[in-house]
CHARMM internal coordinates of N, CA and C (Angstrom, degrees):
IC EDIT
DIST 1 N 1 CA 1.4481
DIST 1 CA 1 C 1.5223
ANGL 1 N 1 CA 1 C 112.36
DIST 1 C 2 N 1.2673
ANGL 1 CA 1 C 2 N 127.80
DIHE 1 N 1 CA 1 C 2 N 3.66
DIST 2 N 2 CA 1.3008
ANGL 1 C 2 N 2 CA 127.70
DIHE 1 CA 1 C 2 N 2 CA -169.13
DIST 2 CA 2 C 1.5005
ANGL 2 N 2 CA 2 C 96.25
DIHE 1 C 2 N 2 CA 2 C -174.75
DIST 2 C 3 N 1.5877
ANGL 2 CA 2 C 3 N 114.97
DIHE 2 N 2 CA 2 C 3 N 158.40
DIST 3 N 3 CA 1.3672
ANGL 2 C 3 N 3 CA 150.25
DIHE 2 CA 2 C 3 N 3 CA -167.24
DIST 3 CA 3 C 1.5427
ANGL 3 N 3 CA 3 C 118.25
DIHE 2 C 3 N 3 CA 3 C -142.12
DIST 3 C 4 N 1.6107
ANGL 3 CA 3 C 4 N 121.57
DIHE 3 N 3 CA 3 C 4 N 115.17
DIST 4 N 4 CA 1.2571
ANGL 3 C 4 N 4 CA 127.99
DIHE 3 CA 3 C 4 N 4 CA 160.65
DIST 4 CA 4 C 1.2962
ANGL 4 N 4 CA 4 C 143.87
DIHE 3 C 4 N 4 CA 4 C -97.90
DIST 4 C 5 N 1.1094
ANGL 4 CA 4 C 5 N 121.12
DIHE 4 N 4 CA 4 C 5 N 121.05
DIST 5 N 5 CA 1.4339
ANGL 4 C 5 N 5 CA 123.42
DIHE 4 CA 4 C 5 N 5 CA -178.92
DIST 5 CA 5 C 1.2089
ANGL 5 N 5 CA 5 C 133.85
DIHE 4 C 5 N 5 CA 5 C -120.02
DIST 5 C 6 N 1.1372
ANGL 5 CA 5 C 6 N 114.38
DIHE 5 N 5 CA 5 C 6 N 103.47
DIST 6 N 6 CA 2.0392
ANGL 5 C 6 N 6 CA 114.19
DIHE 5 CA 5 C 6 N 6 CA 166.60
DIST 6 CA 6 C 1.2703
ANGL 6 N 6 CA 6 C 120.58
DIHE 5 C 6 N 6 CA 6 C -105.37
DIST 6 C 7 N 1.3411
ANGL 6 CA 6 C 7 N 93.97
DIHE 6 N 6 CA 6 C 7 N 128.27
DIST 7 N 7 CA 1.6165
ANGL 6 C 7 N 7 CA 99.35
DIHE 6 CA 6 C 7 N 7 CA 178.25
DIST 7 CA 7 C 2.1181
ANGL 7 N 7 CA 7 C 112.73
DIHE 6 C 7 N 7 CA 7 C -149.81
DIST 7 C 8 N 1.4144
ANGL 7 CA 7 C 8 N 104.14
DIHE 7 N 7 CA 7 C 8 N 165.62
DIST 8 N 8 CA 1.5202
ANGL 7 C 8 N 8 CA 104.58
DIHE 7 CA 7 C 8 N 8 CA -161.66
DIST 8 CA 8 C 1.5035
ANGL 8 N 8 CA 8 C 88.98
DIHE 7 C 8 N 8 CA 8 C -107.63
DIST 8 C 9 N 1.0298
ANGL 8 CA 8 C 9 N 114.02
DIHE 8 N 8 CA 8 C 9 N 160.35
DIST 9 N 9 CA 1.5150
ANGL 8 C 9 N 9 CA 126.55
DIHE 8 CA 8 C 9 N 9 CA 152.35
DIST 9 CA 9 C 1.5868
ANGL 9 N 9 CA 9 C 118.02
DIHE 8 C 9 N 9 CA 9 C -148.32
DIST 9 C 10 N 1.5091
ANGL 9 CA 9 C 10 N 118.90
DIHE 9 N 9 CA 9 C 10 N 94.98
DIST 10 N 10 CA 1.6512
ANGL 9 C 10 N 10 CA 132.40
DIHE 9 CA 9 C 10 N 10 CA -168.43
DIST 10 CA 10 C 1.4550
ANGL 10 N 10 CA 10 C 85.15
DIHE 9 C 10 N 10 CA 10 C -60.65
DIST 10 C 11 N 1.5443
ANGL 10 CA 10 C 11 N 92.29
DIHE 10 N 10 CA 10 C 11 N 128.27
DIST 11 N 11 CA 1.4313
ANGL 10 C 11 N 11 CA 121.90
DIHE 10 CA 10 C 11 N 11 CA 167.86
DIST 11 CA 11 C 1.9004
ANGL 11 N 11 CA 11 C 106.66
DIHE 10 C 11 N 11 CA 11 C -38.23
DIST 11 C 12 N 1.3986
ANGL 11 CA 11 C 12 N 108.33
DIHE 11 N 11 CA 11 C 12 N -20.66
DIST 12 N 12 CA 2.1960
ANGL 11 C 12 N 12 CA 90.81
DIHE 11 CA 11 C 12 N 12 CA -164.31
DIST 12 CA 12 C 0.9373
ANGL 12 N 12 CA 12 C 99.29
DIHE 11 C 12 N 12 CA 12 C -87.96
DIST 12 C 13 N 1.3325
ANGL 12 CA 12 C 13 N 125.55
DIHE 12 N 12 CA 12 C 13 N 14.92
DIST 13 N 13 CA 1.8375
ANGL 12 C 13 N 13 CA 125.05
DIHE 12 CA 12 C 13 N 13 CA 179.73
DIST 13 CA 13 C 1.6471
ANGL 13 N 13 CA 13 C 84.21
DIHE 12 C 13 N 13 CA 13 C -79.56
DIST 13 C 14 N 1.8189
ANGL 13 CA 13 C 14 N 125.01
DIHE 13 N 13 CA 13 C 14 N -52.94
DIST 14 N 14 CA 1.5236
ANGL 13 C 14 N 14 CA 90.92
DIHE 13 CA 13 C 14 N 14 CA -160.87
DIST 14 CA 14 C 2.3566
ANGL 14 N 14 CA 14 C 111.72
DIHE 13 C 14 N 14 CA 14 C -107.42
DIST 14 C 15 N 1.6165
ANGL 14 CA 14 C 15 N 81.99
DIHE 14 N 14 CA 14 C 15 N 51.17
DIST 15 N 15 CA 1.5842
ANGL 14 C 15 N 15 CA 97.05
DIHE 14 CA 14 C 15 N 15 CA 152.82
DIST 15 CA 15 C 1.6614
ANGL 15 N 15 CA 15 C 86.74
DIHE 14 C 15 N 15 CA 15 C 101.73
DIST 15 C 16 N 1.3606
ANGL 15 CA 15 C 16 N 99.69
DIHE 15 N 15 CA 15 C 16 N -161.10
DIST 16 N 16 CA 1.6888
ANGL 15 C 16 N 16 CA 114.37
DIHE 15 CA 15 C 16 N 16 CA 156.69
DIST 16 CA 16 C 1.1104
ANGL 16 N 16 CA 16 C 142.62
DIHE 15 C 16 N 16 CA 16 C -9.69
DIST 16 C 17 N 1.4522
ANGL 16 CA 16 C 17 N 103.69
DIHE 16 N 16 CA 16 C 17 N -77.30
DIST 17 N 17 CA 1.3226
ANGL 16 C 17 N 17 CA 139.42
DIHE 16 CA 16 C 17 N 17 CA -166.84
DIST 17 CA 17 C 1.0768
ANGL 17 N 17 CA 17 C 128.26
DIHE 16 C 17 N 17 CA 17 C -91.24
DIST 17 C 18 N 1.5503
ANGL 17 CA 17 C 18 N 141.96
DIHE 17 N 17 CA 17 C 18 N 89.22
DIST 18 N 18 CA 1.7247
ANGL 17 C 18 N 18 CA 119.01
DIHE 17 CA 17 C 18 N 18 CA 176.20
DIST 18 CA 18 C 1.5235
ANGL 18 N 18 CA 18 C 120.73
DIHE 17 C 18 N 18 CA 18 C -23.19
DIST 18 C 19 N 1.3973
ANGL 18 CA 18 C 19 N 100.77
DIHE 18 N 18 CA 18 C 19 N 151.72
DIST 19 N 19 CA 1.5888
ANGL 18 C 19 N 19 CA 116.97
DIHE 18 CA 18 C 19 N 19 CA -175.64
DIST 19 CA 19 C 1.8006
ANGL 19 N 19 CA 19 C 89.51
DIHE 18 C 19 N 19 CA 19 C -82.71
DIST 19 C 20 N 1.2503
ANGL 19 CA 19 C 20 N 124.15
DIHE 19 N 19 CA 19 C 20 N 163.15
DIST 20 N 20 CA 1.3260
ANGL 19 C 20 N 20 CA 140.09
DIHE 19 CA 19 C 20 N 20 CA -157.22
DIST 20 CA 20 C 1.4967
ANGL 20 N 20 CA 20 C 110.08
DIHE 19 C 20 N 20 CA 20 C -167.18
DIST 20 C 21 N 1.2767
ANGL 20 CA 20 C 21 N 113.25
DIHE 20 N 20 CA 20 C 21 N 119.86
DIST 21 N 21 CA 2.0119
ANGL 20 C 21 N 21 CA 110.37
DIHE 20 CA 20 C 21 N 21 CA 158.09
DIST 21 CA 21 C 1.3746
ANGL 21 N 21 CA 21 C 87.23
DIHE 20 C 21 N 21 CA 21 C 116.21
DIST 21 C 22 N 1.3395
ANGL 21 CA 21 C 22 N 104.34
DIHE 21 N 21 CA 21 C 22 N -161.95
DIST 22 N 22 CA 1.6422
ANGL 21 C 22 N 22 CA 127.30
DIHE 21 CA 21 C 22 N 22 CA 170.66
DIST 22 CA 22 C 0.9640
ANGL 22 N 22 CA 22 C 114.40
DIHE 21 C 22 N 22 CA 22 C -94.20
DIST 22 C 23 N 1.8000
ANGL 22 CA 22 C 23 N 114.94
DIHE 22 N 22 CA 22 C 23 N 127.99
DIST 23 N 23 CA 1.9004
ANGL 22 C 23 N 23 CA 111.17
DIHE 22 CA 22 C 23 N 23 CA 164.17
DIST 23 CA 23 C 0.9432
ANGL 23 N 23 CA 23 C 111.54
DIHE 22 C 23 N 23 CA 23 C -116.91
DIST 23 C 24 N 1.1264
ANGL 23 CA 23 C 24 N 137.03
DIHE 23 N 23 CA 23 C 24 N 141.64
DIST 24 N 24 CA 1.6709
ANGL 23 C 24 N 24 CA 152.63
DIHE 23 CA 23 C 24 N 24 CA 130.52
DIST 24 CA 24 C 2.0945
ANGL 24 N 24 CA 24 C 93.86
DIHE 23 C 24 N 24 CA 24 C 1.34
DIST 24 C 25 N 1.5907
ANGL 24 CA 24 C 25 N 105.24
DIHE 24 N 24 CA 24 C 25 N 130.41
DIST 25 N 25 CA 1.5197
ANGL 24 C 25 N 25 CA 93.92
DIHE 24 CA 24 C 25 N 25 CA -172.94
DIST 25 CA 25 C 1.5288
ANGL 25 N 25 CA 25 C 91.81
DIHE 24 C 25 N 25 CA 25 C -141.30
DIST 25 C 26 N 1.8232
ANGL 25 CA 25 C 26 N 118.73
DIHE 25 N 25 CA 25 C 26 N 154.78
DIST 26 N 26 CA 1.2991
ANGL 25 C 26 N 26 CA 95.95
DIHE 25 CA 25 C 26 N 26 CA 167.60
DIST 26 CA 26 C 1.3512
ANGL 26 N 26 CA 26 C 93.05
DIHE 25 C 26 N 26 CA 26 C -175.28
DIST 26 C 27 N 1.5141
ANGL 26 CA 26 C 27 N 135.92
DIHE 26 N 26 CA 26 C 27 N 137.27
DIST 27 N 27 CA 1.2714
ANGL 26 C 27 N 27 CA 138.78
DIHE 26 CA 26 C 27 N 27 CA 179.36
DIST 27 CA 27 C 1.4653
ANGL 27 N 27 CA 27 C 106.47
DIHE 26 C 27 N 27 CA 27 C -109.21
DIST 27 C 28 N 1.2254
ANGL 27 CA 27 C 28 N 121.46
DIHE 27 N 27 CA 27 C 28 N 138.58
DIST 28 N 28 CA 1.6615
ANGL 27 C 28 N 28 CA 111.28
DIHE 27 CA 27 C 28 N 28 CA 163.31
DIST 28 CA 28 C 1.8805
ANGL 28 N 28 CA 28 C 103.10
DIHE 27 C 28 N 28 CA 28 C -145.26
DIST 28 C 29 N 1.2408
ANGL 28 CA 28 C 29 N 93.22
DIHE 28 N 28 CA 28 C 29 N 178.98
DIST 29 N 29 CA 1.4794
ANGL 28 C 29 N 29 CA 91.19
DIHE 28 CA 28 C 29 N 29 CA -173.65
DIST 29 CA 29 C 1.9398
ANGL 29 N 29 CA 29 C 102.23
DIHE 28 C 29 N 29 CA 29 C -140.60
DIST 29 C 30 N 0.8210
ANGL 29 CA 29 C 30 N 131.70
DIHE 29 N 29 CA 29 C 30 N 171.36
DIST 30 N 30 CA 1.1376
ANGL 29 C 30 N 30 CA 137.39
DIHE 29 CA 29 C 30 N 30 CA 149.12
DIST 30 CA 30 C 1.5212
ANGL 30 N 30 CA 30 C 122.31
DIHE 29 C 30 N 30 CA 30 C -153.47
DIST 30 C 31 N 1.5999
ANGL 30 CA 30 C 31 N 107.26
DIHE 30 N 30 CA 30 C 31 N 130.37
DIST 31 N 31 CA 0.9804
ANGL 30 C 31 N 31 CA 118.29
DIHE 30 CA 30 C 31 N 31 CA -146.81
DIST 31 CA 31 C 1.9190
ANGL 31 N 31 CA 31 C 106.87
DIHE 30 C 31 N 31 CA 31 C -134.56
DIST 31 C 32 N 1.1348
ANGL 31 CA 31 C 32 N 109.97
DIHE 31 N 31 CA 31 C 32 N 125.55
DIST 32 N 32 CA 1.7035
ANGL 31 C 32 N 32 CA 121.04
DIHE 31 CA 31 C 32 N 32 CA -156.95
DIST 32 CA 32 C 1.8075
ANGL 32 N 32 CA 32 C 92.18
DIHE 31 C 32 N 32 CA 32 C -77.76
DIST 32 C 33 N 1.1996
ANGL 32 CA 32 C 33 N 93.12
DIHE 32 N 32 CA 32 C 33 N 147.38
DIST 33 N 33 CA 1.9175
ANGL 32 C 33 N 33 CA 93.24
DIHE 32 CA 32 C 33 N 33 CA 178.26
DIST 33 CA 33 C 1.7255
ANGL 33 N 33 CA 33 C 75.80
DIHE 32 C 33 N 33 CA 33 C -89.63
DIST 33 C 34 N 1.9728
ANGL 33 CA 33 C 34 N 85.25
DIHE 33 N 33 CA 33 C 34 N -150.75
DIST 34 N 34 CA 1.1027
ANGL 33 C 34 N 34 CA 119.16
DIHE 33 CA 33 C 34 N 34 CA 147.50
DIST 34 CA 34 C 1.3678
ANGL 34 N 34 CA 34 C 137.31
DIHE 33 C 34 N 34 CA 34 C -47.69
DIST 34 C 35 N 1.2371
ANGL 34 CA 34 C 35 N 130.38
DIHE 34 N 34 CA 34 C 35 N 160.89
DIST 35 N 35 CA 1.7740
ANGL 34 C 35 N 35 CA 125.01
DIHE 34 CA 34 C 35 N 35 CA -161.72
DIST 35 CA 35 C 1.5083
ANGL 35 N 35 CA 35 C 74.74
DIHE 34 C 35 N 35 CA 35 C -93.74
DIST 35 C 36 N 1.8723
ANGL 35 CA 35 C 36 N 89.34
DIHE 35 N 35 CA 35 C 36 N 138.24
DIST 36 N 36 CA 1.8582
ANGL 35 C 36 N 36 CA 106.45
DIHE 35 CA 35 C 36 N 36 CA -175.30
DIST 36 CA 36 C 1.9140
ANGL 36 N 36 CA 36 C 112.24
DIHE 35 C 36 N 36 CA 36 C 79.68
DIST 36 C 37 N 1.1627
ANGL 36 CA 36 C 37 N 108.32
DIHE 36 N 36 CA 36 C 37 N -25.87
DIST 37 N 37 CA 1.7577
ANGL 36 C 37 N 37 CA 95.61
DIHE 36 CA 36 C 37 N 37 CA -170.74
DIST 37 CA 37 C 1.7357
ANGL 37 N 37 CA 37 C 93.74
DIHE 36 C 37 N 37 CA 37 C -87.36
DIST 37 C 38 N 1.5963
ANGL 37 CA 37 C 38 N 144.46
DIHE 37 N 37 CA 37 C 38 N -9.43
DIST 38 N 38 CA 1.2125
ANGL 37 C 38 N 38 CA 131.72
DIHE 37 CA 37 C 38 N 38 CA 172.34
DIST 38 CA 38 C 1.8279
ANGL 38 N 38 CA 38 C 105.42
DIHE 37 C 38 N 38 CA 38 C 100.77
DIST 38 C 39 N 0.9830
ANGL 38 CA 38 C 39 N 104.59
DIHE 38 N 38 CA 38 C 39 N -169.91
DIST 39 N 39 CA 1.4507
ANGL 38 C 39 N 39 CA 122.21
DIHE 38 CA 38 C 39 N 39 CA 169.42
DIST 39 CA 39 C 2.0343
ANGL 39 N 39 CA 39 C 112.47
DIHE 38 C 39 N 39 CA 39 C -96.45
DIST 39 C 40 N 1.6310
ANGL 39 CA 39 C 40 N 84.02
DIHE 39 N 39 CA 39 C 40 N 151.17
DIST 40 N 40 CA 2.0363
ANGL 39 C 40 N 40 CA 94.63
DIHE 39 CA 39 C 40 N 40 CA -179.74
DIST 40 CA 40 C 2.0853
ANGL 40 N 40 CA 40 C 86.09
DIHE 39 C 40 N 40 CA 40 C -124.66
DIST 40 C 41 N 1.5129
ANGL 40 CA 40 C 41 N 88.51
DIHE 40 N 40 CA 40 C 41 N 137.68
DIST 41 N 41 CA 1.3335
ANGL 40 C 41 N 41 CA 105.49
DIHE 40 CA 40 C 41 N 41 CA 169.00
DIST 41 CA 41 C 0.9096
ANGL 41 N 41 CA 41 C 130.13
DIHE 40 C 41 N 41 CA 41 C -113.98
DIST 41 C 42 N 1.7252
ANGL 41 CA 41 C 42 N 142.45
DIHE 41 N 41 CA 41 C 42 N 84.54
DIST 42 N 42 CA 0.9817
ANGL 41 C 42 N 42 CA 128.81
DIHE 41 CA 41 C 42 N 42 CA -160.43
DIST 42 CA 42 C 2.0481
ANGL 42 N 42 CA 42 C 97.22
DIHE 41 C 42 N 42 CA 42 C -107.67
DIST 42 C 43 N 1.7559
ANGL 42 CA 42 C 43 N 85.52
DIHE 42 N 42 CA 42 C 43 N 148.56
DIST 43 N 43 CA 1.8145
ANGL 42 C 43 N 43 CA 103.99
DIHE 42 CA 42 C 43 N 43 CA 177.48
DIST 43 CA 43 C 1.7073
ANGL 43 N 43 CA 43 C 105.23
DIHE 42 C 43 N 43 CA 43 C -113.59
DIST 43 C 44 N 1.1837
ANGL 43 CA 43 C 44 N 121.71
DIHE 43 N 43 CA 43 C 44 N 156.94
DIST 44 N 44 CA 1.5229
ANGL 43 C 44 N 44 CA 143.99
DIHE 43 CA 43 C 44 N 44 CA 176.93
DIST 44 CA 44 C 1.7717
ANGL 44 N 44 CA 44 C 88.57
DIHE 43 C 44 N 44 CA 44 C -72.88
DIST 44 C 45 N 1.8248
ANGL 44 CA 44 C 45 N 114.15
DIHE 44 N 44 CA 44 C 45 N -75.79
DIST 45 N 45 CA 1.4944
ANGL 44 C 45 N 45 CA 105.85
DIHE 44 CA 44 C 45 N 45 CA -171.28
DIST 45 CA 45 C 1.5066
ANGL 45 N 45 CA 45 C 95.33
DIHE 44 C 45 N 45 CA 45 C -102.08
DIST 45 C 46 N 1.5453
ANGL 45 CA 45 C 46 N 100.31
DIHE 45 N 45 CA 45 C 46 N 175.37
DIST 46 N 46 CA 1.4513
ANGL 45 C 46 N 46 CA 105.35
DIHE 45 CA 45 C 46 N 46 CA 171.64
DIST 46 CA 46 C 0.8751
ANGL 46 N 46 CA 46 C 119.62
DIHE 45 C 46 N 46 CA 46 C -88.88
DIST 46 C 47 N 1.8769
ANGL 46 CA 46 C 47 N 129.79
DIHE 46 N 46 CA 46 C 47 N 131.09
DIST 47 N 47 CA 1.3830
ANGL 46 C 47 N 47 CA 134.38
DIHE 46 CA 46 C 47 N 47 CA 177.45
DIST 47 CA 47 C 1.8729
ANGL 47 N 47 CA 47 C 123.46
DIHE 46 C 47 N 47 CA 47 C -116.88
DIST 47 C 48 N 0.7023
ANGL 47 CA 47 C 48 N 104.69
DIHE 47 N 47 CA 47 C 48 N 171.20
DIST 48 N 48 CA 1.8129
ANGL 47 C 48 N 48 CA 99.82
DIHE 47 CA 47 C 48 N 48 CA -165.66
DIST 48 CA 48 C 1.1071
ANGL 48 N 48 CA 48 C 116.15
DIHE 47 C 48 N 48 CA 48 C -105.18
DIST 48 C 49 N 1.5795
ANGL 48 CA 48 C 49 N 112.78
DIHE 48 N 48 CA 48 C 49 N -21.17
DIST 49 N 49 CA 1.8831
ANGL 48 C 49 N 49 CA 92.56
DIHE 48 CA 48 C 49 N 49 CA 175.22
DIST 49 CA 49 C 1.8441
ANGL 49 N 49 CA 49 C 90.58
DIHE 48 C 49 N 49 CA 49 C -172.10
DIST 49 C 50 N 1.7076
ANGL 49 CA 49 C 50 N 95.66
DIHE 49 N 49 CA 49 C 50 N 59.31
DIST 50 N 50 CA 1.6536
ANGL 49 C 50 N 50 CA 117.06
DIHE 49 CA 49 C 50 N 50 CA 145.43
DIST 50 CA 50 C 1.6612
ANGL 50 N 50 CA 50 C 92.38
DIHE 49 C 50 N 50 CA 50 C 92.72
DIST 50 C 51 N 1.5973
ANGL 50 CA 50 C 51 N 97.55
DIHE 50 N 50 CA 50 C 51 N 170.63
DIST 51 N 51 CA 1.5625
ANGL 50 C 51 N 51 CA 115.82
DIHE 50 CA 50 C 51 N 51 CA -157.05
DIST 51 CA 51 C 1.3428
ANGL 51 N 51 CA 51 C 101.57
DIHE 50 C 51 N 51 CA 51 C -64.20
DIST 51 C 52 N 1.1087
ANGL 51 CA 51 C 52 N 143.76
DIHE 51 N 51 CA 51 C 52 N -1.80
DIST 52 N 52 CA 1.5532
ANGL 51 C 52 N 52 CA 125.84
DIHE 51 CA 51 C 52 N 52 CA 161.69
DIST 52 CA 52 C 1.6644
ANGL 52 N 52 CA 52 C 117.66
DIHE 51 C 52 N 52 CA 52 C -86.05
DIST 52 C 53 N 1.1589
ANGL 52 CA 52 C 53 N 103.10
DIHE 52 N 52 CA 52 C 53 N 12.78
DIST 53 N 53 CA 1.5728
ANGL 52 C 53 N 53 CA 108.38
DIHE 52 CA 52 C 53 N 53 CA -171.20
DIST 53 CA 53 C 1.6739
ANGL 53 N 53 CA 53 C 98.72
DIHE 52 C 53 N 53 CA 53 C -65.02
DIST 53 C 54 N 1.1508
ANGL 53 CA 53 C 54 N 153.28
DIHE 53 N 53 CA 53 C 54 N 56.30
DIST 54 N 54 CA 1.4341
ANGL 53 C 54 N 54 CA 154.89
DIHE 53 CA 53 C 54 N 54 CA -164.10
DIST 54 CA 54 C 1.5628
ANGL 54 N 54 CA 54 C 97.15
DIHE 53 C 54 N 54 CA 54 C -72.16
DIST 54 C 55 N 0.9785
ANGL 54 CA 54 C 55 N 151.36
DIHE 54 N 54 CA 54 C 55 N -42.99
DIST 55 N 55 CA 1.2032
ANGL 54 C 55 N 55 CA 151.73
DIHE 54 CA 54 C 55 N 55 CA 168.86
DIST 55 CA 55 C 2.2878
ANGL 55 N 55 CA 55 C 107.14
DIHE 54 C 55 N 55 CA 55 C -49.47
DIST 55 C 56 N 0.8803
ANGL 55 CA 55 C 56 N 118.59
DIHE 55 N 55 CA 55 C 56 N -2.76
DIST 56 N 56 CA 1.6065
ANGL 55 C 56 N 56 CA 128.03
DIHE 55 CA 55 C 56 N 56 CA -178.77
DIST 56 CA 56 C 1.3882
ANGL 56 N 56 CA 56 C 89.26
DIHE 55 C 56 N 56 CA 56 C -122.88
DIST 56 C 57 N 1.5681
ANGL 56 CA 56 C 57 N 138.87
DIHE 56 N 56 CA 56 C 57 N -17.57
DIST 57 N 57 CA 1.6719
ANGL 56 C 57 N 57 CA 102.14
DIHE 56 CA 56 C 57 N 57 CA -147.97
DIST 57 CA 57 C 1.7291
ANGL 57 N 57 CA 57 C 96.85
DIHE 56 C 57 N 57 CA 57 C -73.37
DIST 57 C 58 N 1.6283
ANGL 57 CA 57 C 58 N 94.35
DIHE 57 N 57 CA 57 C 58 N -170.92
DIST 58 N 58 CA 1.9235
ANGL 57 C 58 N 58 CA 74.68
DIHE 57 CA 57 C 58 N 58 CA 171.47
DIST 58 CA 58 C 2.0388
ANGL 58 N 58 CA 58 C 96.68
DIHE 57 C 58 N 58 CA 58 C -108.07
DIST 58 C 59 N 1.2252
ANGL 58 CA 58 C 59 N 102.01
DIHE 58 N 58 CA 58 C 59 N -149.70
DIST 59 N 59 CA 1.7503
ANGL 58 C 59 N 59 CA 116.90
DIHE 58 CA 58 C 59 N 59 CA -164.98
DIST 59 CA 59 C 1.4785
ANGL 59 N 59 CA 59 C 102.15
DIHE 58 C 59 N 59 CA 59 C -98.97
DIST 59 C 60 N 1.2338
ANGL 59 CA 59 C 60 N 106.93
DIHE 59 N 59 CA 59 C 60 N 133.17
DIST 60 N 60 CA 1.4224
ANGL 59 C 60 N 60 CA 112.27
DIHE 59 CA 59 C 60 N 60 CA 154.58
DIST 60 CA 60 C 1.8353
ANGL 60 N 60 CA 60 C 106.94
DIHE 59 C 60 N 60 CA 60 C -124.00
DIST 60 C 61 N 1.4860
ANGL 60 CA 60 C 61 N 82.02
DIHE 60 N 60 CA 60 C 61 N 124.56
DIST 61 N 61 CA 1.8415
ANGL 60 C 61 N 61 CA 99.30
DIHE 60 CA 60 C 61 N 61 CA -168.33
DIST 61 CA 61 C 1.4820
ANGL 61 N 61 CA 61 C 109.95
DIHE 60 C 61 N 61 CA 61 C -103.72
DIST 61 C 62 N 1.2256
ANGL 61 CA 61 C 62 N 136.16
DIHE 61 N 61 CA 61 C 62 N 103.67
DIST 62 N 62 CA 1.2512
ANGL 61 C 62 N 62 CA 145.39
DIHE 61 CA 61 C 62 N 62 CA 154.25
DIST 62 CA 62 C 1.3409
ANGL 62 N 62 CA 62 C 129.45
DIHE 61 C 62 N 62 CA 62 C -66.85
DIST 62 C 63 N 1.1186
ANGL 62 CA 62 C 63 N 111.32
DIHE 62 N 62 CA 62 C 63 N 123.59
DIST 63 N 63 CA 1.2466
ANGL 62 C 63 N 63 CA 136.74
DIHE 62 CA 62 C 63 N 63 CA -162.99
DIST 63 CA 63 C 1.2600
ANGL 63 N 63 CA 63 C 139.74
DIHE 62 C 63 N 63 CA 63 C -98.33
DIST 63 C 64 N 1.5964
ANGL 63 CA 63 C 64 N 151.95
DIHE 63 N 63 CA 63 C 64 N 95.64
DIST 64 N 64 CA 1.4468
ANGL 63 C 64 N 64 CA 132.93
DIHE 63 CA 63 C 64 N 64 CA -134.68
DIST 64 CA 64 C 1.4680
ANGL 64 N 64 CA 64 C 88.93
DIHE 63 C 64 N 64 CA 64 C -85.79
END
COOR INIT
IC SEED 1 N 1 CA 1 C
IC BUILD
């Protein structure tokens, strides 16, 4: 009924400077059944019409 994930991402991936404020946040996965049963899509928040829905994702808040 549920899925966990931890993971790092070192700040020099986004340049210089720490990231700062609120971002738009969103995990999804897609995941192959069986040969013939298709693909399963699972999202972190709920979105309305597929993974570019950025207006649904939820916040990722950074913190000094």
């Amino acid at each position: 009924d549920a899925w966990t994930l931890e993971f790092a991402i070192p700040f020099s991936v986004f340049g210089d400077e720490k990231p700062t404020g609120t971002w738009g946040f969103n995990v999804t996965r897609n995941r192959r059944l069986r040969k013939g049963d298709g693909m399963r899509w699972c999202t972190w928040t709920p979105l309305n019409w597929g993974f570019q829905d950025a207006r649904n994702f939820g916040k990722l808040i950074f913190k000094p």
